[in-house]
MARSEPA-881598 format. One record per residue: residue in three letters; x, y, z of N, C-alpha, C in turn. Coordinates in Angstrom, 3 decimals, decimal comma. Layout:
REM MARSEPA-881598
> Ala; X; Y; Z; X; Y; Z; X; Y; Z
...
***
This chain:
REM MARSEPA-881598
> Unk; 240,689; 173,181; 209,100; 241,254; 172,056; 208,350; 241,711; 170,947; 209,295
> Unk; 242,177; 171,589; 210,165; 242,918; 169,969; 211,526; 241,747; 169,802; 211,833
> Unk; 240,821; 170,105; 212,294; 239,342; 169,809; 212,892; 239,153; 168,727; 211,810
> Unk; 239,004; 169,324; 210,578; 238,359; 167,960; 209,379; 239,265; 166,958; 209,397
> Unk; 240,674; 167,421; 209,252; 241,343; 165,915; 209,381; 241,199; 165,044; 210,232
> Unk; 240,817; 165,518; 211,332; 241,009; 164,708; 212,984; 239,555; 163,947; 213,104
> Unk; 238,524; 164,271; 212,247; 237,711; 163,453; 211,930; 237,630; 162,281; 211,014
> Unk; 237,773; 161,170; 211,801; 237,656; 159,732; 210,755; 236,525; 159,633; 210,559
> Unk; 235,204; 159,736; 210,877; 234,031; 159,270; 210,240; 233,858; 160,506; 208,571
> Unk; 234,037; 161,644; 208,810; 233,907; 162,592; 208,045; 235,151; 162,258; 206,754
> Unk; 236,543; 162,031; 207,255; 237,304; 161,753; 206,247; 236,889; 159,964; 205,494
> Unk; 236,459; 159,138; 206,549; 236,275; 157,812; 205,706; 235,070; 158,505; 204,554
> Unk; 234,057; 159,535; 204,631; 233,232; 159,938; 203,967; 233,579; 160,113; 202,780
> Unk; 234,829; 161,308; 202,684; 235,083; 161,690; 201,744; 236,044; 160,818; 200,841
> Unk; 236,875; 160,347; 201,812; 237,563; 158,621; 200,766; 236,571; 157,884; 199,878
> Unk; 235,471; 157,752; 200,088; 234,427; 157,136; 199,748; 234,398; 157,784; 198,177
> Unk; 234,119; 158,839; 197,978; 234,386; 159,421; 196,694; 235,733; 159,734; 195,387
> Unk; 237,137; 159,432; 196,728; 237,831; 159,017; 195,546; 238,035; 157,739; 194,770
> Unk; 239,138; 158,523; 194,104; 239,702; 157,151; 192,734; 239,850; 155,863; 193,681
> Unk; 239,520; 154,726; 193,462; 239,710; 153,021; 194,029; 238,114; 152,682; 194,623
> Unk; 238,798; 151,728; 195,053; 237,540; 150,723; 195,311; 236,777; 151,296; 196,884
> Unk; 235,509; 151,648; 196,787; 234,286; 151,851; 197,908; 234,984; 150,643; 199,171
> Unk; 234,859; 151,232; 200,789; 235,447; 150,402; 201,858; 235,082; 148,929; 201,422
> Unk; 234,351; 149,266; 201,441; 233,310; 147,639; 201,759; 233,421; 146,552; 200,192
> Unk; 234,081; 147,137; 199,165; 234,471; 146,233; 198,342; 236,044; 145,519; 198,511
> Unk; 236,448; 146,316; 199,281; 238,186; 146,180; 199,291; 238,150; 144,589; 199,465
> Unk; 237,678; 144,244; 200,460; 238,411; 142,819; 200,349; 238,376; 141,653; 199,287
> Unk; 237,351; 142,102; 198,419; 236,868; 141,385; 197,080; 238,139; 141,767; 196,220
> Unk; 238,803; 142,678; 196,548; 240,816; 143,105; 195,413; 241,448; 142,370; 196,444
> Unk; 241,087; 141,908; 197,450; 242,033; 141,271; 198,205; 242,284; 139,493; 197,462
> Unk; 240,886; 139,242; 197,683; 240,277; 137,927; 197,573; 241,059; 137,949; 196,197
> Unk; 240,902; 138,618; 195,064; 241,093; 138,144; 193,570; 242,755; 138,182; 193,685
> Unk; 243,406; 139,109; 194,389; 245,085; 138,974; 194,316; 245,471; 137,209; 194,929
> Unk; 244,491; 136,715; 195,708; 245,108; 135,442; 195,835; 244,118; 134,276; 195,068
> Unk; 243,163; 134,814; 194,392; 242,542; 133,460; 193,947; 241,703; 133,826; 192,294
> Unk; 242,538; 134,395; 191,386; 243,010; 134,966; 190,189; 242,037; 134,007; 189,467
> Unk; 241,974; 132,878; 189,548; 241,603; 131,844; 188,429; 240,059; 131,670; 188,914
> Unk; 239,552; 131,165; 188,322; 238,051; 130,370; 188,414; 237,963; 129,556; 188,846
> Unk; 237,084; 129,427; 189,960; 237,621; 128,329; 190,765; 236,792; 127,399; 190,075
> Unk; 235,693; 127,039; 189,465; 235,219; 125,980; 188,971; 236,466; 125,030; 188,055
> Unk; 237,536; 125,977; 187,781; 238,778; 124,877; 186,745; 238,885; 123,987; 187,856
> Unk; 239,039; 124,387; 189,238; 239,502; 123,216; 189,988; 238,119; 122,234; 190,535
> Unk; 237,449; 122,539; 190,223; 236,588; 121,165; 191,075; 236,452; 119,976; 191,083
> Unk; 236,956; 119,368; 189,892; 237,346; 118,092; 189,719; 238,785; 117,764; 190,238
> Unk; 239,840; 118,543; 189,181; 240,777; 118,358; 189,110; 242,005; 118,480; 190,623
> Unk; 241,755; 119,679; 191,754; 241,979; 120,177; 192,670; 240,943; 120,226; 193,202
> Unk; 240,106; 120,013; 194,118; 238,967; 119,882; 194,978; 239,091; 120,963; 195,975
> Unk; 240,739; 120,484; 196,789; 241,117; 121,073; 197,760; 241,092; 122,584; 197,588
> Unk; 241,924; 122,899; 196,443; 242,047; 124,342; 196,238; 240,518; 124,951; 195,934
> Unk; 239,727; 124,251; 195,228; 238,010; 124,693; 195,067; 237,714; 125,201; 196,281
> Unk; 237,801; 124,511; 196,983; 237,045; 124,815; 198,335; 237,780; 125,368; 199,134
> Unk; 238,883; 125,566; 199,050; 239,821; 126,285; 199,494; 239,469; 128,023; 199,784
> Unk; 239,089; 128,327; 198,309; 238,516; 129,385; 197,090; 237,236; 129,554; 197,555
> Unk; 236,472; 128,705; 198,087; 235,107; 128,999; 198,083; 234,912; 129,373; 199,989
> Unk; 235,684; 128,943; 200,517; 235,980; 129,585; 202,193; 236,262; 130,946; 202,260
> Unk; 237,603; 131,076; 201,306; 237,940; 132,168; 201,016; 236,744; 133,101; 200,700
> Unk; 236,084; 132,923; 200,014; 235,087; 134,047; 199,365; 234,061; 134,152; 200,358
> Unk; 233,772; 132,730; 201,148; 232,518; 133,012; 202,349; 232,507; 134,162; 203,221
> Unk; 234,074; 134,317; 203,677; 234,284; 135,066; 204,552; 233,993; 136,548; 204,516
> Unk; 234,325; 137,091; 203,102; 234,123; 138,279; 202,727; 232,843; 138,620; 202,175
> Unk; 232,028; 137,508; 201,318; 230,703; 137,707; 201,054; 229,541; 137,496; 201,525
> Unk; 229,565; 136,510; 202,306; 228,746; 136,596; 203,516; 228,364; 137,312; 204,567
> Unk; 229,113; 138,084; 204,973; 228,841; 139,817; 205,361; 228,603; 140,829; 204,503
> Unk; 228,943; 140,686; 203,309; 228,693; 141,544; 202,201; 227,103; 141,476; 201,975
> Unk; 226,679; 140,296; 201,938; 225,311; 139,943; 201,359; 224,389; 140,324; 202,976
> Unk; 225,083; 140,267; 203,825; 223,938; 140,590; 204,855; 223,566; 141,737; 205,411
> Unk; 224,094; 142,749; 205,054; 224,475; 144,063; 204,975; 222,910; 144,643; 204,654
> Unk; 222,030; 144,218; 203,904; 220,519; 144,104; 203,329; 219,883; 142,626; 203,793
> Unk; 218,393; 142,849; 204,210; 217,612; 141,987; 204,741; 217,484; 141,254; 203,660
> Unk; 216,985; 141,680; 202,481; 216,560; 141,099; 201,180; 217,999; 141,527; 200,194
> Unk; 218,345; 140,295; 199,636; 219,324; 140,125; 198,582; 219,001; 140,915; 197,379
> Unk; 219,306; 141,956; 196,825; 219,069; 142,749; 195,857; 219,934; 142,312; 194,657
> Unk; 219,328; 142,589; 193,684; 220,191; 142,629; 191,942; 221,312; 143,967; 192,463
> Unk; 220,807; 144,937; 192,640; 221,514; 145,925; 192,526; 223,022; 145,718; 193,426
> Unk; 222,486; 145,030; 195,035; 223,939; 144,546; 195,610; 225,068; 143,928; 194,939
> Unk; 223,894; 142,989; 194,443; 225,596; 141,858; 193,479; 225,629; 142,999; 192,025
> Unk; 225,480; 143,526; 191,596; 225,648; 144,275; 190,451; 226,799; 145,209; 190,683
> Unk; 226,836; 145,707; 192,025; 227,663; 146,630; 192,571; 229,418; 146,525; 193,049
> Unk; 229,083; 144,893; 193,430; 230,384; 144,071; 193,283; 231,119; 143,653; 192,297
> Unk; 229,831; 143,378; 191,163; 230,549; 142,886; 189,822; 231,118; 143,966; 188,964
> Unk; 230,298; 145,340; 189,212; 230,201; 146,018; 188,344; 232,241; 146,253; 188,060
> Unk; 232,751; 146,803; 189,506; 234,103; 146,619; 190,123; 235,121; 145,428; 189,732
> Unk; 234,337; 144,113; 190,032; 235,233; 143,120; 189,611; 234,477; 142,178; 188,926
> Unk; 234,567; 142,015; 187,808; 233,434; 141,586; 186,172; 234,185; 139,881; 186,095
> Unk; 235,112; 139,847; 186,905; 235,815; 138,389; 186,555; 235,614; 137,354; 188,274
> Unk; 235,374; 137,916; 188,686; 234,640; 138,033; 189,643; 233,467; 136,279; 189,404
> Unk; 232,596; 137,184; 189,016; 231,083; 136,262; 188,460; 231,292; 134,570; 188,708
> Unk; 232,178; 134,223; 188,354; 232,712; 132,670; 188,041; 232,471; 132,270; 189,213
> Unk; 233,444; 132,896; 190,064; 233,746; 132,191; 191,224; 232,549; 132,396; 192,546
> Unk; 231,630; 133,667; 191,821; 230,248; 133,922; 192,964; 229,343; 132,845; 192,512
> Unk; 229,148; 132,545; 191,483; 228,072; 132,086; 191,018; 228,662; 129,876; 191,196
> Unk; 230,452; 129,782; 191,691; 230,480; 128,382; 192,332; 229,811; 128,820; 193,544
> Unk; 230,141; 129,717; 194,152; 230,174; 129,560; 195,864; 228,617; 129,548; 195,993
> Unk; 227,570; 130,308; 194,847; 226,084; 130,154; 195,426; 225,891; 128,942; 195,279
> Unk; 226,529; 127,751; 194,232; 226,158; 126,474; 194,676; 226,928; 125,636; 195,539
> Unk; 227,761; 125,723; 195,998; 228,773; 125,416; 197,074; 227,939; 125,807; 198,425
> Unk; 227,851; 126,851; 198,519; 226,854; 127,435; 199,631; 225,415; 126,935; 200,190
> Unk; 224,958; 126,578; 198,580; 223,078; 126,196; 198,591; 222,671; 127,446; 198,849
> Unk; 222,990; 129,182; 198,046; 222,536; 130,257; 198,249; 221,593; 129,977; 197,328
> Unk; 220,562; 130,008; 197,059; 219,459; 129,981; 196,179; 219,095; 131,187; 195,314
> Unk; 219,162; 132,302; 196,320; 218,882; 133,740; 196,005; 220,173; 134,216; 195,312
> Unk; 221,264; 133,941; 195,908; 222,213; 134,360; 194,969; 222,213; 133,531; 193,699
> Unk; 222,361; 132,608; 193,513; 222,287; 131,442; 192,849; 221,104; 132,015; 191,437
> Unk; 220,012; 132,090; 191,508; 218,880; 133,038; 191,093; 219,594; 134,377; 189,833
> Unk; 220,445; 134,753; 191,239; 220,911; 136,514; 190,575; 221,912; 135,785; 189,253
> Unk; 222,724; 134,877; 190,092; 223,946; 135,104; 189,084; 224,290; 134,031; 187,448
> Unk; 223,090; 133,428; 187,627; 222,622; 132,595; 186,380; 223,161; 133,367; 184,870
> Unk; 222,128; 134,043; 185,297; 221,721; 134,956; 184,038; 223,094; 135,981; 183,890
> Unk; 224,297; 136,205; 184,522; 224,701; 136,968; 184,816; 226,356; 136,623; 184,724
> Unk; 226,731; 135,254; 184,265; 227,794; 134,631; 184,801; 228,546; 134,191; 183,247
> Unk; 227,564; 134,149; 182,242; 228,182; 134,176; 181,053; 228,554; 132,785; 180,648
> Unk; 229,740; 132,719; 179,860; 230,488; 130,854; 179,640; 230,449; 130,269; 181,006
> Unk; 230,230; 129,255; 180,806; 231,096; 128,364; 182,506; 231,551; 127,217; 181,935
> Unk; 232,749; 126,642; 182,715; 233,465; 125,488; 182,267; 232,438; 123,864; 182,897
> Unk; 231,363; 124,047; 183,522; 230,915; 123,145; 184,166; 229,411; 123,394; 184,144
> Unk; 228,245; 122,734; 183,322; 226,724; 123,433; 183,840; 226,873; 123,157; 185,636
> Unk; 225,507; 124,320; 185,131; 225,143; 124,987; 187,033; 224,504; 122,721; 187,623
> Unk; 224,094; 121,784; 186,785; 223,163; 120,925; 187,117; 224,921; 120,143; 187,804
> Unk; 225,886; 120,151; 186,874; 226,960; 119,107; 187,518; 227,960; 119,682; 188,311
> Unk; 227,707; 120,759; 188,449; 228,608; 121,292; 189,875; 227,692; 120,697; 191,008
> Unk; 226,747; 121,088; 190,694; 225,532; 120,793; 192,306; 226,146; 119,530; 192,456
> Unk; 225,806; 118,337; 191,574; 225,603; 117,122; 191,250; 227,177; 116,155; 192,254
> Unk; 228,434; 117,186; 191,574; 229,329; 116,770; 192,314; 229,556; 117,414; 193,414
> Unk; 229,271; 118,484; 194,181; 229,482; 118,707; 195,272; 228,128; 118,275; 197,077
> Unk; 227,310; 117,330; 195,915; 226,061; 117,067; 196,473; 225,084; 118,113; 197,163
> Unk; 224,802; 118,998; 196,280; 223,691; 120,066; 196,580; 222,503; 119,757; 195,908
> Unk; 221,383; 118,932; 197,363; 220,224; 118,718; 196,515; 219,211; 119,687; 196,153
> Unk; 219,755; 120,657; 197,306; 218,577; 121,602; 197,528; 218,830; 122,934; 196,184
> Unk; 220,210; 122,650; 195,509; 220,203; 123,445; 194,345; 219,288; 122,452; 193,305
> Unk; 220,094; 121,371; 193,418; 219,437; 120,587; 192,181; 217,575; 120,344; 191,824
> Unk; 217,041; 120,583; 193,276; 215,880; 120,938; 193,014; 215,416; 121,912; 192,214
> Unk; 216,052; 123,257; 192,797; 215,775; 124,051; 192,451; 215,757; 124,777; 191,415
> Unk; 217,178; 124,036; 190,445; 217,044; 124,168; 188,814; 215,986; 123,540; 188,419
> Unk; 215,808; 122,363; 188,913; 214,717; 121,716; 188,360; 213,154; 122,727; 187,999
> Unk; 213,061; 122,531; 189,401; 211,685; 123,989; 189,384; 211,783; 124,789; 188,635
> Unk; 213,003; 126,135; 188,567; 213,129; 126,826; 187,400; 213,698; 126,750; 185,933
> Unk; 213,415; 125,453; 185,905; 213,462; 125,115; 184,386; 215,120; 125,270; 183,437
> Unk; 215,905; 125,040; 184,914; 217,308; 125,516; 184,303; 218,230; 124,477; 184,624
> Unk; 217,816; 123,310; 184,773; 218,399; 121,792; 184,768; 218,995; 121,080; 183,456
> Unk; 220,165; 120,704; 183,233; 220,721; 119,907; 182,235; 220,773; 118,906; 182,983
> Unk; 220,416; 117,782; 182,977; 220,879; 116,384; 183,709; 221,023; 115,464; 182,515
> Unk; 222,582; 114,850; 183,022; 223,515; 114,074; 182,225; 223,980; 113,081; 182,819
> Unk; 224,633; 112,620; 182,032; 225,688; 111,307; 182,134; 226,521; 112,128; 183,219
> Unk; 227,200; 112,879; 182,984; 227,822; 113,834; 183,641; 227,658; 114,284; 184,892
> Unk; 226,799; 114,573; 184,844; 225,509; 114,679; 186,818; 225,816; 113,646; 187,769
> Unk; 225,763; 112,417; 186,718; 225,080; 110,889; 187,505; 226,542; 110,328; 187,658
> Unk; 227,544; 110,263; 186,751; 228,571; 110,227; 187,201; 229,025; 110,806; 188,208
> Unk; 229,605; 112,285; 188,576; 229,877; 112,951; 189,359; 229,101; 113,124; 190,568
> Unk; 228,183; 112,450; 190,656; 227,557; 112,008; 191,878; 228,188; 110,554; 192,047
> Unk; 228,597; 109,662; 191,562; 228,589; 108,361; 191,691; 230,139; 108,567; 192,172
> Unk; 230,951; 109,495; 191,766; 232,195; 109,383; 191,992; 232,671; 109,966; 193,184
> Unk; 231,717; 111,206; 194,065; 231,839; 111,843; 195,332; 231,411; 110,632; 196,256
> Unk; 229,952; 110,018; 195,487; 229,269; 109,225; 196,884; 228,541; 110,147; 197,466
> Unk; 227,636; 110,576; 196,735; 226,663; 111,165; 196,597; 225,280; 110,474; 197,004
> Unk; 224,802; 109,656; 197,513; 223,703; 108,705; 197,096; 222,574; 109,696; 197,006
> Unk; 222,204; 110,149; 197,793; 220,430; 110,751; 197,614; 220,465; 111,523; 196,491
> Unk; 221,836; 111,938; 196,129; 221,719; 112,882; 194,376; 221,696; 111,759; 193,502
> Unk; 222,050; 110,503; 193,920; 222,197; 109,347; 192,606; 220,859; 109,224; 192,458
> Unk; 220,307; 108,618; 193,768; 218,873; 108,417; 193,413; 217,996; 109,645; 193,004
> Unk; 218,096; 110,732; 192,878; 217,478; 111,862; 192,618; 217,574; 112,102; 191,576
> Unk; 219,185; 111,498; 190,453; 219,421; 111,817; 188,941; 218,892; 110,851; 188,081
> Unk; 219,167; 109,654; 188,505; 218,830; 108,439; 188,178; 217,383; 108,358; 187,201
> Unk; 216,152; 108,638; 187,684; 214,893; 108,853; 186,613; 215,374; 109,676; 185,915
> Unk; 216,120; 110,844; 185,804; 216,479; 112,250; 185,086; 217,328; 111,730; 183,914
> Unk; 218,102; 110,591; 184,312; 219,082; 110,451; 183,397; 218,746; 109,064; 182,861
> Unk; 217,648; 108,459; 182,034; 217,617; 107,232; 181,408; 218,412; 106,696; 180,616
> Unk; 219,469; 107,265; 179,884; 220,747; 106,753; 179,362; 222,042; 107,060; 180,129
> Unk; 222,887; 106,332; 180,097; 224,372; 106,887; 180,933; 225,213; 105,711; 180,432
> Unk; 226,398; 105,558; 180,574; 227,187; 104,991; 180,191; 228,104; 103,991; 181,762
> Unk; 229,174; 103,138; 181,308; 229,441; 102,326; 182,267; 230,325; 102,737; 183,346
> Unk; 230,528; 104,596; 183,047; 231,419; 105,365; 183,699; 230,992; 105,992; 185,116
> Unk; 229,366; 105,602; 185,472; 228,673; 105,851; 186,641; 228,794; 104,970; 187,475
> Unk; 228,827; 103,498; 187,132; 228,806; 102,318; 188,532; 230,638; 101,944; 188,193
> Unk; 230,917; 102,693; 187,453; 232,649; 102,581; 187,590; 233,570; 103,462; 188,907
> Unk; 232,632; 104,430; 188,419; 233,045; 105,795; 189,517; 233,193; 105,427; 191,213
> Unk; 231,365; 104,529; 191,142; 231,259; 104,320; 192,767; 232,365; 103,233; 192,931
> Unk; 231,965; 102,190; 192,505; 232,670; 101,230; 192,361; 234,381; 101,391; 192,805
> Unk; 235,071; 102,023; 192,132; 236,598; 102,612; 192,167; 236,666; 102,944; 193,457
> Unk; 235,413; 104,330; 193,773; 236,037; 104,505; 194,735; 235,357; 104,164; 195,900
> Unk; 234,802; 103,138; 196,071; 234,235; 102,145; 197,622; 233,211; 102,890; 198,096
> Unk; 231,986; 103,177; 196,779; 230,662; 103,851; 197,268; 229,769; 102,651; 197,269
> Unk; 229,782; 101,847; 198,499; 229,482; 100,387; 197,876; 227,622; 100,731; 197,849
> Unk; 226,749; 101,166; 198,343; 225,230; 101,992; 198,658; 225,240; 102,321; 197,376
> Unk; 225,805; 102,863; 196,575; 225,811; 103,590; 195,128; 225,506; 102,133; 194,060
> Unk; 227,002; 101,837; 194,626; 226,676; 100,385; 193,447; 225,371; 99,353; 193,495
> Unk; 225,077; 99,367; 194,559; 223,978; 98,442; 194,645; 222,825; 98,926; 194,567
> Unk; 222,802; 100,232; 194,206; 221,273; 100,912; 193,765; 221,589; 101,069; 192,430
> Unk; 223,052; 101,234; 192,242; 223,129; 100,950; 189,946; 222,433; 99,538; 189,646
> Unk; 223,020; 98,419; 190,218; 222,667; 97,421; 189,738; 221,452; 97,299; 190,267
> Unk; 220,490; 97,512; 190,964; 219,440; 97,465; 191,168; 218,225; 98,376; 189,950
> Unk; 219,042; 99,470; 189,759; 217,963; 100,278; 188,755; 218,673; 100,493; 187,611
> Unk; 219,405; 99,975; 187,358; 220,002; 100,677; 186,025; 220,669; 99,010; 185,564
> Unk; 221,020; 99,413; 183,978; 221,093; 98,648; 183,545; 222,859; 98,478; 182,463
> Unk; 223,314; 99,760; 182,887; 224,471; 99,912; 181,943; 226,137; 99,014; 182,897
> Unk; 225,705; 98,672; 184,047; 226,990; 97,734; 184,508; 228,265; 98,687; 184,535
> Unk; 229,280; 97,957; 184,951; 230,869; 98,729; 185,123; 231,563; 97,672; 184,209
> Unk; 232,650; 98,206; 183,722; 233,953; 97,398; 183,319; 234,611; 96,804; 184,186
> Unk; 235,443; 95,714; 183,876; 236,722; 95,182; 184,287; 237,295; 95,569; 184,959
> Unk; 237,831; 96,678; 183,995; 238,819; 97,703; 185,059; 238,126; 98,208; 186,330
> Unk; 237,504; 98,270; 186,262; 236,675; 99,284; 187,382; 236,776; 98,059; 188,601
> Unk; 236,456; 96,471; 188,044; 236,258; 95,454; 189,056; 238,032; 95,284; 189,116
> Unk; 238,495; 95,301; 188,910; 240,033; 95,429; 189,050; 241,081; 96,988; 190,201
> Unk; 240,206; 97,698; 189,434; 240,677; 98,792; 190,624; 239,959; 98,899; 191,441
> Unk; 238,843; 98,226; 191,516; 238,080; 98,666; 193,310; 238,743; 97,196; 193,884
> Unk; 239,184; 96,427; 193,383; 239,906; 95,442; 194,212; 241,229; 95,676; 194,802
> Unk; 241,997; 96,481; 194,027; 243,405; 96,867; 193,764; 243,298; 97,808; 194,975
> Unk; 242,496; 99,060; 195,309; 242,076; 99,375; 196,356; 241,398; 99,275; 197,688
> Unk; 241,232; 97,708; 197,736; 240,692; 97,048; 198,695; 238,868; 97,082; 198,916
> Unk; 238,424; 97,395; 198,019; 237,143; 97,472; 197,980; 236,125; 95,939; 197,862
> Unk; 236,667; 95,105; 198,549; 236,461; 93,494; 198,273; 235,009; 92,780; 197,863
> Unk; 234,610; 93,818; 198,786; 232,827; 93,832; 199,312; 232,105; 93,732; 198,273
> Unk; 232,922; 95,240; 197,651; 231,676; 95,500; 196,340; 231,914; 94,441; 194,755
> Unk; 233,518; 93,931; 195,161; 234,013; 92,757; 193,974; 233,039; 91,761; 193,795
> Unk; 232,903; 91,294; 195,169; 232,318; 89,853; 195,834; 230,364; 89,987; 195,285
> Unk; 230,156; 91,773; 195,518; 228,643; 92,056; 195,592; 228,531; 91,553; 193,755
> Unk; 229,615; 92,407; 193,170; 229,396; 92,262; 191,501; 229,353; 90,723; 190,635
> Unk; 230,109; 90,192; 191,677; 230,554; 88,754; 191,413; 228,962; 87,590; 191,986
> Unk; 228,669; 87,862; 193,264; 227,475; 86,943; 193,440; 226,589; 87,518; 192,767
> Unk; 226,155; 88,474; 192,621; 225,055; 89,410; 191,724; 224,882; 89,213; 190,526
> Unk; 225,993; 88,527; 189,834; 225,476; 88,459; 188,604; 226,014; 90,261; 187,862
> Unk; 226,014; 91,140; 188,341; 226,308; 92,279; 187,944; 226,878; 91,856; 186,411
> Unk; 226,247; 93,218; 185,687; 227,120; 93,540; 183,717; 227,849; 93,867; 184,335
> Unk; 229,274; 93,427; 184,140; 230,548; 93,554; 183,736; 231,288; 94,108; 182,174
> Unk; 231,385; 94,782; 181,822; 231,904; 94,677; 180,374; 233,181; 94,811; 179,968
> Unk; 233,938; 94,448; 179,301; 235,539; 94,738; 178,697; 235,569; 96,551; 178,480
> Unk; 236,625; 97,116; 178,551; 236,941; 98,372; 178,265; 236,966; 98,166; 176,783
> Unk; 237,009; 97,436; 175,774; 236,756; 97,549; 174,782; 235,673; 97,434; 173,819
> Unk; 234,538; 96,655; 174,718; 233,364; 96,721; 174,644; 232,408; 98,099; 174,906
> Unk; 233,221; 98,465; 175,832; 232,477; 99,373; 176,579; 232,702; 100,593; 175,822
> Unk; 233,886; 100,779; 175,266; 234,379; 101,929; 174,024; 233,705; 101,819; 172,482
> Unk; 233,647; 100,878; 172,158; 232,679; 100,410; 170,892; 231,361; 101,258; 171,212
> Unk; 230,589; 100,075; 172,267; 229,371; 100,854; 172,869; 229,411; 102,787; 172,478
> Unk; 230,258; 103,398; 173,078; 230,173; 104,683; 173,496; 230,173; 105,515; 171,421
> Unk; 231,197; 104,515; 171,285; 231,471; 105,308; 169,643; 230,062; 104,786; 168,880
> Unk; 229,187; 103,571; 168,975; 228,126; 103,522; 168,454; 226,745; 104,769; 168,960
> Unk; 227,082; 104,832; 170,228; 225,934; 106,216; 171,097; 226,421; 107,710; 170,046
> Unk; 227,444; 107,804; 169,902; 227,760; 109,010; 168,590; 227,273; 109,081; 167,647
> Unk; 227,665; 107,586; 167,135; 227,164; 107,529; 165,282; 225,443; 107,439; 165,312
> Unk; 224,971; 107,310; 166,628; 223,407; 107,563; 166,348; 222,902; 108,763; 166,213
> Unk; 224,139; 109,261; 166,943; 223,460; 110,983; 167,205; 223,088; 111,423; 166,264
***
């Protein structure tokens, strides 16, 4: 019996078979005691903490996943199977990451999400996901996309959503605009036709964004009233 105890490879063996979590999942009960929520609630709202959340998880799953040459169903099945709440926050980090293969697994696998898989990419500028929905036929592209690209400063995803999205509203060249994506704005007004509001030429001034005032102002740029621009949006409903 002291012989068996005094063996750690033989006793980690037999730990392996009791009650709790397999070695190599433990840090995934670690990870969830500090990051409980979904991290997609924060990606707009908290950025910092998103990515905060999504470091966090690199560390532990990124050795997890390399553990096998080829990414298996059965690997991520084995993690979830353990922690089922889990899913949310694997299936941000495969697009946070640009894991493709994971990304692939956990589609089908991830259930509700507070955000489609097309406008997470969209705002965290992952083209090489956004392709790749495309290809597999699992792309929503929106107002929503083209915004949240316009509002990171995103450009090669603007121009990449831009044919995808032939309607959008004045909340895309508002976004860049606000926040001094001046490359953004001048490829809206160049290809698109829906303009920014007032406000928008008011707070990118208010924020020192002068350039892009001056660009909207010699340009000729649509401008529209916020009350125009709200009419507009409640008439895009009543067509629906």
């Amino acid at each position: 019996m002291q012989q068996t105890l005094g063996s750690t490879a033989l006793m980690r063996f037999i730990f392996e078979f009791q009650t709790g979590y397999p070695q190599l999942l433990r840090p995934f009960a670690q990870y969830i005691r500090c990051y409980d929520d979904y991290a997609e609630l924060f990606l707009t709202q908290d950025t910092s903490m998103f990515v905060e959340s999504m470091l966090a998880l690199d560390k532990i799953l990124r050795p997890y996943l390399a553990i096998e040459p080829l990414l298996s169903p059965q690997r991520v099945d084995a993690f979830l199977h353990c922690f089922p709440s889990l899913a949310h926050n694997v299936f941000s980090y495969a697009i946070w990451a640009g894991h493709l293969d994971l990304l692939g697994l956990m589609v089908p696998r991830v259930g509700y999400i507070c955000h489609n898989t097309t406008d997470i990419a969209a705002f965290l500028g992952q083209m090489d996901v956004l392709v790749y929905l495309e290809a597999q036929n699992l792309a929503k592209f929106s107002s929503k996309s083209l915004h949240w690209a316009c509002y990171q400063g995103h450009l090669k995803v603007v121009e990449f959503l831009s044919p995808r999205v032939p309607v959008s509203e004045t909340i895309a060249m508002d976004a860049a605009a606000m926040n001094g994506h001046f490359e953004i704005v001048k490829f809206l007004h160049a290809n698109r036709s829906e303009g920014c509001t007032t406000e928008a030429m008011d707070q990118a001034a208010a924020r020192g964004h002068l350039e892009i005032v001056k660009f909207c102002t010699a340009n000729e740029a649509k401008v529209v009233h916020r009350l125009q621009s709200t009419r507009r949006r409640r008439m895009d409903i009543w067509m629906l």
